[in-house]
KEZA-906520 format. One record per residue (C-alpha): y, z, x. Coordinates in steps of 0.25 Angstrom, whole numbers. Each point is the difference from the previous one (the first is absolute). Example, Ala and Ser with C-alpha at 12.3 -4.5 7.8 and 13.67 -1.06 7.14 Angstrom:
2
<atom y="-18" z="31" x="49"/>
<atom y="14" z="-2" x="6"/>
// end
This chain:
472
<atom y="291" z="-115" x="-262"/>
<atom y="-10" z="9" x="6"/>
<atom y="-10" z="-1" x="-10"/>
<atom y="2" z="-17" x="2"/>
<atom y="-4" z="2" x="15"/>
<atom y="-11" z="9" x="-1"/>
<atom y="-6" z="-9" x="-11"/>
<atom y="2" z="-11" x="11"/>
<atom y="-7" z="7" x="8"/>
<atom y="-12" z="3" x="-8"/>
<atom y="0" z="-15" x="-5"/>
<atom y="-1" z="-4" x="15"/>
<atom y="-12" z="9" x="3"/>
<atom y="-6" z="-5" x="-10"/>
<atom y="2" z="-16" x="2"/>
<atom y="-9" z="4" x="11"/>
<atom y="-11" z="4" x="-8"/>
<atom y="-6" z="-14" x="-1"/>
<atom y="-2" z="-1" x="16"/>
<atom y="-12" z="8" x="-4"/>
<atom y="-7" z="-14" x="-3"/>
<atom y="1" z="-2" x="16"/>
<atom y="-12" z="13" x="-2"/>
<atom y="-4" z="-1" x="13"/>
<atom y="-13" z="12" x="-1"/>
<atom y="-13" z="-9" x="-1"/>
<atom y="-11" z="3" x="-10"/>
<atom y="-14" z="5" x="6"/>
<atom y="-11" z="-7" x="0"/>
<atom y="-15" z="4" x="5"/>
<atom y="-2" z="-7" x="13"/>
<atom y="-13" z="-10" x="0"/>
<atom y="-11" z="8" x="5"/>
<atom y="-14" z="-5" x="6"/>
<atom y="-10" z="6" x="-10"/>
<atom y="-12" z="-10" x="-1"/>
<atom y="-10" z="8" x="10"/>
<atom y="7" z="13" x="0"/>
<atom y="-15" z="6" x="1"/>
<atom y="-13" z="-3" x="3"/>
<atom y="-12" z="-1" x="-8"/>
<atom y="-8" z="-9" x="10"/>
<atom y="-15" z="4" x="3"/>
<atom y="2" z="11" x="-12"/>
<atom y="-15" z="0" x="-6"/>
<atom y="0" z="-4" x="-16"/>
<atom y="-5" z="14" x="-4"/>
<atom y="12" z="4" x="4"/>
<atom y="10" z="-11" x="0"/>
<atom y="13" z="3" x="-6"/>
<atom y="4" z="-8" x="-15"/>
<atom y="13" z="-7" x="2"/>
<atom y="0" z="-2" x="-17"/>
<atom y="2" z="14" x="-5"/>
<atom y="11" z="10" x="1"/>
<atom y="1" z="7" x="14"/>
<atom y="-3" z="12" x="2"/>
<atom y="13" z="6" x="3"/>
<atom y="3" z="-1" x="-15"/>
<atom y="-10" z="8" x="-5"/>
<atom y="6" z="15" x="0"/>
<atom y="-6" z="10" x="9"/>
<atom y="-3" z="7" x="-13"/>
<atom y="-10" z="-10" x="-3"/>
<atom y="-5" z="-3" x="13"/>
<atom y="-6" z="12" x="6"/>
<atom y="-8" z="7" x="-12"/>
<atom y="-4" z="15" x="6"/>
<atom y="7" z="9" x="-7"/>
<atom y="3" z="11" x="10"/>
<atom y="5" z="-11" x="9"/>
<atom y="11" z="-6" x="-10"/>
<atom y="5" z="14" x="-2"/>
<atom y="0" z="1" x="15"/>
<atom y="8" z="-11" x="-1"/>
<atom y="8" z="4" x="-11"/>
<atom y="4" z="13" x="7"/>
<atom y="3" z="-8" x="12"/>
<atom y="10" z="-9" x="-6"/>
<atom y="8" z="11" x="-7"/>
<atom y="-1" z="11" x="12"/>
<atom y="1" z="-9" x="13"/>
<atom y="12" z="1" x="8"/>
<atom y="0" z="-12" x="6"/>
<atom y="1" z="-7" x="-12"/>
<atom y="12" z="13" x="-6"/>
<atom y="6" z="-6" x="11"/>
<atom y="0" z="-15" x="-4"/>
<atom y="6" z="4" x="-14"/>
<atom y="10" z="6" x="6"/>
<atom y="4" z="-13" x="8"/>
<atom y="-2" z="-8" x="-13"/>
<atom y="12" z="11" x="-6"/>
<atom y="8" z="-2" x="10"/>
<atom y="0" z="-15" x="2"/>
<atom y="1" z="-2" x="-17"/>
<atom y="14" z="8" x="3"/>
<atom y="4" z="-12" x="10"/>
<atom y="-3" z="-8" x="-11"/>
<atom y="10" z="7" x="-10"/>
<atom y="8" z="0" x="12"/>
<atom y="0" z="-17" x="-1"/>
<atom y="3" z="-1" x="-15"/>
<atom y="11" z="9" x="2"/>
<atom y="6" z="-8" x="11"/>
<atom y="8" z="-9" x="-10"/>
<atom y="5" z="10" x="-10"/>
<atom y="15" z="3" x="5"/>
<atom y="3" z="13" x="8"/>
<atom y="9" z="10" x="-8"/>
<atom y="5" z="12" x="8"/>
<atom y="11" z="11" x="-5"/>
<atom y="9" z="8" x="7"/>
<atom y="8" z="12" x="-1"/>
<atom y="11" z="4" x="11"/>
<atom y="10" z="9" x="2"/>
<atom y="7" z="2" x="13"/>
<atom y="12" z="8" x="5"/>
<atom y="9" z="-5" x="12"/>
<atom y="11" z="7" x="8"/>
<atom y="8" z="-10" x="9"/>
<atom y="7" z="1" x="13"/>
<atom y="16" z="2" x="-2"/>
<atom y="1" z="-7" x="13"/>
<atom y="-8" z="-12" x="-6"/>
<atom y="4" z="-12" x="-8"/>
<atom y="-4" z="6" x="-13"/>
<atom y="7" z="16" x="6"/>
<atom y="13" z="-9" x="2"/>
<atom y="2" z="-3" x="-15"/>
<atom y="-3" z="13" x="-4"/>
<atom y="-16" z="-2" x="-4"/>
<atom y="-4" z="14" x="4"/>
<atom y="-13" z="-1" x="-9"/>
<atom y="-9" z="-8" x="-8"/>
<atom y="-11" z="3" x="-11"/>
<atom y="-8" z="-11" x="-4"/>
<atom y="-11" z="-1" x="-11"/>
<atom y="-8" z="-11" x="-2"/>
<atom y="-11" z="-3" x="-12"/>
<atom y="-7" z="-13" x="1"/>
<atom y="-11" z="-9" x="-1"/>
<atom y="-5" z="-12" x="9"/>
<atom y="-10" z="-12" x="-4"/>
<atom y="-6" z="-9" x="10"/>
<atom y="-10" z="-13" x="-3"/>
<atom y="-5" z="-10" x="10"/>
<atom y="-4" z="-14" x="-5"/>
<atom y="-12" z="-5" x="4"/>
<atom y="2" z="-14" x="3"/>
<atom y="-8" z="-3" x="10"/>
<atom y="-13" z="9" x="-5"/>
<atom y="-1" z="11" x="9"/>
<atom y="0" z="11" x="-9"/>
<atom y="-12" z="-7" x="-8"/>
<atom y="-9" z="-4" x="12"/>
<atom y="4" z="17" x="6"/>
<atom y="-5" z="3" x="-15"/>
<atom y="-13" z="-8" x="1"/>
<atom y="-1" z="6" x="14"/>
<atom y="0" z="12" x="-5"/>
<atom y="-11" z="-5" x="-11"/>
<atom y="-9" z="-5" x="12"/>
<atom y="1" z="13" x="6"/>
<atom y="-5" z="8" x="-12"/>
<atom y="-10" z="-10" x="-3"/>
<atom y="-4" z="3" x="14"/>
<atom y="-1" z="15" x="-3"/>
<atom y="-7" z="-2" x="-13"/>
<atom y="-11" z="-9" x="11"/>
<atom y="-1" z="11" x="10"/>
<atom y="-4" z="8" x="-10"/>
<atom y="-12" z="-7" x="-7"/>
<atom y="-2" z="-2" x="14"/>
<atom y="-2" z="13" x="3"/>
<atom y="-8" z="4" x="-13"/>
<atom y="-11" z="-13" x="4"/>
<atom y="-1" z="6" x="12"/>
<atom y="-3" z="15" x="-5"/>
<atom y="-9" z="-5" x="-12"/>
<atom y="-9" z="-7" x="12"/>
<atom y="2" z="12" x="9"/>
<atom y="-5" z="9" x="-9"/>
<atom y="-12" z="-8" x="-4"/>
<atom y="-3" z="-2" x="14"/>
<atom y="-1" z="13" x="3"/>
<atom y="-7" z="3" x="-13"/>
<atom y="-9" z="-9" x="4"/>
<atom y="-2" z="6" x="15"/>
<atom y="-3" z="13" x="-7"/>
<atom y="-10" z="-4" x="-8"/>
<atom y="-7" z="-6" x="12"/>
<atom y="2" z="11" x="7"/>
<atom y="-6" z="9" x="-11"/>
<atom y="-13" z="-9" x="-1"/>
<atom y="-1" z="-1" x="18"/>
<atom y="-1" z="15" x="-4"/>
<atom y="-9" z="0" x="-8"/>
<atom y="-9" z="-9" x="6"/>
<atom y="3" z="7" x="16"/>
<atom y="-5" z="15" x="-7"/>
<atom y="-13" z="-7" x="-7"/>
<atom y="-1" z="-4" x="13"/>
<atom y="2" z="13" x="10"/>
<atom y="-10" z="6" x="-12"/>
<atom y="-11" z="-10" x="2"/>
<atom y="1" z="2" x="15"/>
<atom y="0" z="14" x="-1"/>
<atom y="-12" z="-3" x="-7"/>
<atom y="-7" z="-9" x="11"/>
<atom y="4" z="10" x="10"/>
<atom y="-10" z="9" x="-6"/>
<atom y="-11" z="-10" x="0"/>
<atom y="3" z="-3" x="13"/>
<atom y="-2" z="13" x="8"/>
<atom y="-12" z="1" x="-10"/>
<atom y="-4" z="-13" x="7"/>
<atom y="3" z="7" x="14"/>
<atom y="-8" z="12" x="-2"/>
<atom y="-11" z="-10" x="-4"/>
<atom y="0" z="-6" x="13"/>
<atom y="4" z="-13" x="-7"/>
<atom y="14" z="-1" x="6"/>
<atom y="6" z="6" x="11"/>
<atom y="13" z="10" x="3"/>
<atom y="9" z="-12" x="1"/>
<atom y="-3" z="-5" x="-13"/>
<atom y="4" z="11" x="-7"/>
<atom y="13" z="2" x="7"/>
<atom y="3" z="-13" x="-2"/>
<atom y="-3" z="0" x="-16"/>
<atom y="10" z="13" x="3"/>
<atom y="11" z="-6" x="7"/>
<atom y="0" z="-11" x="-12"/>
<atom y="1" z="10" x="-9"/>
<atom y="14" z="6" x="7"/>
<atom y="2" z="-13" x="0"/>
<atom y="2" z="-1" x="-14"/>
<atom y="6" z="14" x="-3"/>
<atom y="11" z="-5" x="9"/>
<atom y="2" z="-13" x="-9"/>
<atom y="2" z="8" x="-11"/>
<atom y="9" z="9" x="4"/>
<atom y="9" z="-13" x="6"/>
<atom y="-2" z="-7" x="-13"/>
<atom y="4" z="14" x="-8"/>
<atom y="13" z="1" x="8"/>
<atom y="4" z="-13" x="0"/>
<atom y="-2" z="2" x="-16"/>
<atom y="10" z="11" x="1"/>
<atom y="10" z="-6" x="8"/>
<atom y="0" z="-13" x="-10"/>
<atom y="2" z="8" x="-13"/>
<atom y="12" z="7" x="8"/>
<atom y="5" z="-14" x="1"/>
<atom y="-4" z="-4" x="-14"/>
<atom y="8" z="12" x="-6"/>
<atom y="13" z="-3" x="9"/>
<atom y="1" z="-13" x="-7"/>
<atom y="-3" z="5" x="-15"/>
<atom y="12" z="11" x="6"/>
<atom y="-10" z="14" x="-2"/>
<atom y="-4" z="11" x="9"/>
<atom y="-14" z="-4" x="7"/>
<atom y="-8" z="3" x="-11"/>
<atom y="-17" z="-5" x="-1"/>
<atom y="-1" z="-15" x="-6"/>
<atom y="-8" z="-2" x="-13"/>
<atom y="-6" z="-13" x="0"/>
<atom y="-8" z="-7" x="-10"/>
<atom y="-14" z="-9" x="0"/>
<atom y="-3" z="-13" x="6"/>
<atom y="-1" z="-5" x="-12"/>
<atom y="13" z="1" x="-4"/>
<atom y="7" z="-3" x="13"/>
<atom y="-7" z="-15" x="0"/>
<atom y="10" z="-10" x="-2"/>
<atom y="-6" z="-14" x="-1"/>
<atom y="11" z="-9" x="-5"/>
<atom y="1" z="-14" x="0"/>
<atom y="6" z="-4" x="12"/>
<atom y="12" z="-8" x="-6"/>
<atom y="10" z="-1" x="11"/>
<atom y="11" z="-9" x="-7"/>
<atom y="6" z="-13" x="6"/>
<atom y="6" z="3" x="14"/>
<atom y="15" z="-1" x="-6"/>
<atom y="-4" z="12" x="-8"/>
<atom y="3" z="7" x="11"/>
<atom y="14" z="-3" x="-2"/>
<atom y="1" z="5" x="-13"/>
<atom y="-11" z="13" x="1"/>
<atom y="2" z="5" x="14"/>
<atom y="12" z="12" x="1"/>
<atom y="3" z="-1" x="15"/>
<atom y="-1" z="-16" x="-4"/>
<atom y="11" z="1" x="-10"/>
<atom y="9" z="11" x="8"/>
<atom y="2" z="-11" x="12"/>
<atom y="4" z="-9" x="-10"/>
<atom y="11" z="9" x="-6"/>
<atom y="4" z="3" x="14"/>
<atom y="2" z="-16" x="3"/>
<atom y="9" z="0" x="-13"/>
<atom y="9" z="13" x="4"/>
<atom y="0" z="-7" x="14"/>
<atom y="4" z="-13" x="-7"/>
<atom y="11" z="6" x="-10"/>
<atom y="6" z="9" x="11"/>
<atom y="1" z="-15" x="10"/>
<atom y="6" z="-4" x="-13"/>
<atom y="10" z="12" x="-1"/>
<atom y="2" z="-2" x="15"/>
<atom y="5" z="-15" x="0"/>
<atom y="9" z="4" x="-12"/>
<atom y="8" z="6" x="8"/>
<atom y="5" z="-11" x="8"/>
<atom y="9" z="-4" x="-13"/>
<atom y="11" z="8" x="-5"/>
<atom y="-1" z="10" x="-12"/>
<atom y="9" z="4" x="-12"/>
<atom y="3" z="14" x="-2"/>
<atom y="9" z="3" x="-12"/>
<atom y="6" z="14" x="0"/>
<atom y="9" z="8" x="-11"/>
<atom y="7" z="14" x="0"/>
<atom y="9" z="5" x="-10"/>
<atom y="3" z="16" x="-5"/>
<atom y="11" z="11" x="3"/>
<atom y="10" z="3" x="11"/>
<atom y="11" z="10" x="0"/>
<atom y="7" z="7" x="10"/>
<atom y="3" z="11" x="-12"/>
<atom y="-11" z="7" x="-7"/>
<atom y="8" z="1" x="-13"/>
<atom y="2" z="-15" x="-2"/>
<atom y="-14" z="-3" x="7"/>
<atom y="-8" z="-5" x="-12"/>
<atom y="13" z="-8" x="-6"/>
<atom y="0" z="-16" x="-3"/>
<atom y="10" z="-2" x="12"/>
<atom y="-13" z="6" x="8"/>
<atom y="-7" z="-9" x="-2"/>
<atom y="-5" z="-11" x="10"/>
<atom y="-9" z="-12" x="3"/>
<atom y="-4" z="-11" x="9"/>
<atom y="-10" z="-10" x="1"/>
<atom y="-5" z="-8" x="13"/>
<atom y="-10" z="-12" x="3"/>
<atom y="-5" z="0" x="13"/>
<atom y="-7" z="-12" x="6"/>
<atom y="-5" z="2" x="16"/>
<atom y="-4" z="-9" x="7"/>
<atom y="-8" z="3" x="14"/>
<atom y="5" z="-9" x="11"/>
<atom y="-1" z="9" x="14"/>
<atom y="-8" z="12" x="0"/>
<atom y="-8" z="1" x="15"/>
<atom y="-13" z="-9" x="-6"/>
<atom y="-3" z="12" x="-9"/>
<atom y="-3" z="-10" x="-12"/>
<atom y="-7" z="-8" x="5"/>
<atom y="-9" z="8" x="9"/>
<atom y="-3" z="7" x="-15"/>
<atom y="-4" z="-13" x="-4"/>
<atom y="-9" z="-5" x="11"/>
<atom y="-5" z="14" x="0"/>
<atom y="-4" z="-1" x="-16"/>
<atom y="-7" z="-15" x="5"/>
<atom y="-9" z="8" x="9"/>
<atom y="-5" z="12" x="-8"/>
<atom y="-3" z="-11" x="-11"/>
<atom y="-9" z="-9" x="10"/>
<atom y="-6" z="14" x="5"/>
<atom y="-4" z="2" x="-16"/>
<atom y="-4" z="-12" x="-2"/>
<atom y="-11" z="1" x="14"/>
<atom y="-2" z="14" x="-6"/>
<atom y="-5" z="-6" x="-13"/>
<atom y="-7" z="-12" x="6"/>
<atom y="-8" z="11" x="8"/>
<atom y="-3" z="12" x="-10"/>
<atom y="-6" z="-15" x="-10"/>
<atom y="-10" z="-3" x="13"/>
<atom y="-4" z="13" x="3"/>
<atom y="-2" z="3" x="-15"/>
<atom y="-10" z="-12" x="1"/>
<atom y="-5" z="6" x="12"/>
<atom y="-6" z="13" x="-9"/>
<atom y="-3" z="-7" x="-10"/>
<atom y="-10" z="-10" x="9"/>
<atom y="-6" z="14" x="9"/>
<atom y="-1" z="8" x="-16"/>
<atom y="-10" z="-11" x="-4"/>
<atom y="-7" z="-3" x="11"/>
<atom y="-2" z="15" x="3"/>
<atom y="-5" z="1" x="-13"/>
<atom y="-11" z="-9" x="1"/>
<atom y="-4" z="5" x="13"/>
<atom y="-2" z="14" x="-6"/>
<atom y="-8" z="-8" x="-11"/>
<atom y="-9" z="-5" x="10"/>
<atom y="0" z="12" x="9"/>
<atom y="-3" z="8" x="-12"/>
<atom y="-14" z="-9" x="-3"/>
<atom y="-3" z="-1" x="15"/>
<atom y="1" z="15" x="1"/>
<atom y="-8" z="3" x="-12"/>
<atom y="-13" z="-9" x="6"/>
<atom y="2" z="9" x="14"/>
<atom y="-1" z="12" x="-5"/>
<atom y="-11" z="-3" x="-9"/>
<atom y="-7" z="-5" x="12"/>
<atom y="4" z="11" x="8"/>
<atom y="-6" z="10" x="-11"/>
<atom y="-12" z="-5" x="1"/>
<atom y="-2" z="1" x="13"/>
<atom y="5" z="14" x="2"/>
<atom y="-12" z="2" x="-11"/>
<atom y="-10" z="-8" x="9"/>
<atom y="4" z="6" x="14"/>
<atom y="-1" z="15" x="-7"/>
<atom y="-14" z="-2" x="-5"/>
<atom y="-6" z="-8" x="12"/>
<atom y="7" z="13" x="9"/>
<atom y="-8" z="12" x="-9"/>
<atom y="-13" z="-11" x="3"/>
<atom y="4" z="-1" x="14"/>
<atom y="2" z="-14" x="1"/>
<atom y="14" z="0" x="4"/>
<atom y="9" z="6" x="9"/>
<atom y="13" z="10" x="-5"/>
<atom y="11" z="-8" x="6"/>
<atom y="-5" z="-12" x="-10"/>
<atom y="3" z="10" x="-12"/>
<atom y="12" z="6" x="6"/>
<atom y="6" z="-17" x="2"/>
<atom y="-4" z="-2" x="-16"/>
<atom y="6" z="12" x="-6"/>
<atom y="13" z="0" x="10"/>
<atom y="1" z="-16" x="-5"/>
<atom y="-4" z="3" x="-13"/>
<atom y="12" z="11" x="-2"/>
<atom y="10" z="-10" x="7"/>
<atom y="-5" z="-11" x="-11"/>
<atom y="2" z="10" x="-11"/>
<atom y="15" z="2" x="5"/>
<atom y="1" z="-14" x="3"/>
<atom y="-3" z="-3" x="-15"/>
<atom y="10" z="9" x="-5"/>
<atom y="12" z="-5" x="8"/>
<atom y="-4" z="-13" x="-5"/>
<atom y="-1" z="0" x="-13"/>
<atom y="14" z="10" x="1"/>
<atom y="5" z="-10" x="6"/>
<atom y="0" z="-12" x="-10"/>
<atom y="8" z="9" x="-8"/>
<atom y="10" z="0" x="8"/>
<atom y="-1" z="-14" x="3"/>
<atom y="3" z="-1" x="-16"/>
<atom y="11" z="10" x="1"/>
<atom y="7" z="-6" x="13"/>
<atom y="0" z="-16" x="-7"/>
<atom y="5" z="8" x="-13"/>
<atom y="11" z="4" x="10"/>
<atom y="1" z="-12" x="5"/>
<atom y="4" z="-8" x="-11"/>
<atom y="11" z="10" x="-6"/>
<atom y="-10" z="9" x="-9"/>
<atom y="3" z="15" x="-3"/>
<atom y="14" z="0" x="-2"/>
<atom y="-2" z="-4" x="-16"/>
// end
């Protein structure tokens, strides 16, 4: 008979197995974003205007987009070494932990126990009155608990779990685009740092030089005292350049060497030549950006744990199905313990229903609504602003390219007349303060020049960033 009702039972739990058509969890589905115009590529010259035709940029690998060799072990070292990006590995372990977690959540529980416990009664109590001094029990058995998921909480908590992960796996591509551009910025800075050197001790010697002429000049009676302090003081002026220009070159291998994870160490850099990157600049339909871009694709995946979590939430206003089982040994007398009259078992369904419970559902709910709205903003925000990068990277580059041809047609004009004013001063037919303008104008073109053309590469690298490169 007991065998009868428990098989009742287990039919009954399982008649309610159907209710799962009533599934009330919803399926994700990517929210309809504006991507038409995401960037600008208005009053962007042709010489430069980006090809909407060919692959974007981000696919390429970074591998293959910067070709100097002791940059791409830099980066290398970087990627292996940095701890910013150890650390995002090691939230992309823990979070695929999670996910293990979800897949597990709809196996059955099994737990084993093992008891033995040893009682000594009141004579004046109940038990005392009948002559139950003592009592020994020992107890061998094993519990199995299940819950049915009819209403898909456990499936949208496993693909919340999943979203999470993927979100992990995001930040951390994230982090590697950011430290592939990082590192060829600063690469980048060095170099132009290395060649303002360059250029500021040619210059300090040549003035060195001119000084000499110029109290040759002096005791010539061609120029005066003030003239030759003058030509003095711009020397100075140049020794303190280089030595700004030499610490800040210190200061910024310090920091180039943090991100590769090293002891300050000197920076070996390679030529101009091989640093030129001068790649198409194929950025890709706008709604690339969806499917390149690593912070992009993260706020998605936080829209879709939001969403499954709302759906976890509102699954809880229906009533769930726990089925239970326990069966072992119990005897109150070791010697007969593991005997066949020991043995016992039982078997439960359990089906709660949540009626009154001071709002706490509910609020959970309304609470799960709001976090998926604020992802949903979130995405909406980190799609414009990835826009917004995109549309400064190339217009940024093209103002370099121009600033570079401009820069190039001052200081050639500036050359020659440091060249004219220097021979119409030994001629006497200019004045020093005319020399000192050209060469003081001269060194700031030369300067100028370098920042410039620097600076279109990192234009390239910042819209490599921008449109998800590095990561690959």
């Amino acid at each position: 008979m007991k065998i009868m009702d428990r098989g009742r039972l287990l039919l009954g739990a399982v008649l309610l197995l159907p209710l799962s058509s009533c599934f009330v969890a919803k399926q994700y589905e990517r929210p309809a974003m504006q991507v038409e115009g995401l960037y600008r590529t208005d009053r962007i010259a042709d010489s430069v205007a980006p090809s909407m035709d060919q692959a974007s940029l981000a696919q390429v690998s970074w591998r293959n987009f910067f070709t100097d060799p002791r940059l791409q072990q830099y980066i290398q070292r970087a990627l292996a070494n940095n701890l910013d990006v150890r650390i995002a590995l090691k939230n992309v372990d823990a979070a695929a932990a999670y996910v293990k977690q979800g897949k597990a959540a709809f196996w059955p529980t099994l737990n084993a126990s093992a008891e033995a416990a040893s009682a000594h009664l009141s004579g004046n109590g109940p038990q005392g009155n009948a002559g139950i001094a003592d009592v020994d029990q020992f107890q061998l058995g094993a519990g199995l608990g299940w819950e049915a998921d009819i209403w898909g909480k456990i499936r949208s908590r496993k693909r919340a779990y999943e979203a999470d992960y993927l979100q992990t796996v995001e930040a951390h591509r994230a982090v590697q685009s950011r430290l592939v551009a990082n590192v060829a910025t600063m690469y980048d800075q060095l170099m132009a740092l290395h060649e303002q050197i360059a250029i500021t001790g040619q210059t300090v010697a040549s003035r060195d030089t001119a000084l000499t002429t110029t109290r040759a000049l002096e005791q010539a009676g061609n120029v005066t005292a003030v003239a030759t302090k003058q030509m003095e003081a711009q020397l100075y002026d140049a020794q303190l350049l280089l030595i700004n220009l030499r610490r800040t070159q210190r200061v910024l291998e310090n920091a180039f060497c943090i991100l590769l994870n090293e002891p300050p160490h000197a920076v070996e850099l390679g030529t101009m030549a091989d640093r030129q990157v001068q790649p198409s600049l194929a950025t890709g339909v706008p709604a690339d950006l969806l499917a390149n871009r690593p912070d992009v694709r993260q706020a998605e995946y936080a829209l879709m744990e939001a969403f499954e979590l709302t759906n976890v939430a509102k699954a809880n206003f229906y009533p769930s199905l726990n089925i239970t089982a326990a069966g072992g040994l119990q005897s109150v007398q070791l010697d007969n313990w593991f005997s066949a009259n020991s043995l016992f078992s039982n078997v439960a369904a359990n089906l709660l229903q949540p009626i009154v419970n001071r709002r706490q559902v509910r609020t959970a709910y309304e609470v799960a609504q709001s976090r998926q709205e604020q992802a949903l903003l979130r995405y909406q925000q980190v799609l414009l602003l990835a826009g917004g990068e995109v549309s400064n990277a190339l217009f940024d580059y093209q103002a370099q390219t121009e600033a570079v041809a401009v820069q190039r047609k001052q200081l050639e004009a500036l050359t020659t007349a440091v060249g004219y004013s220097e021979q119409l001063l030994v001629n006497g037919l200019a004045n020093y303060l005319e020399v000192l303008t050209a060469r003081q104008s001269a060194l700031a073109a030369q300067i100028n020049l370098v920042n410039a053309r620097y600076g279109r590469q990192i234009a390239i690298v910042d819209l490599y960033e921008a449109l998800g490169g590095g990561w690959k």
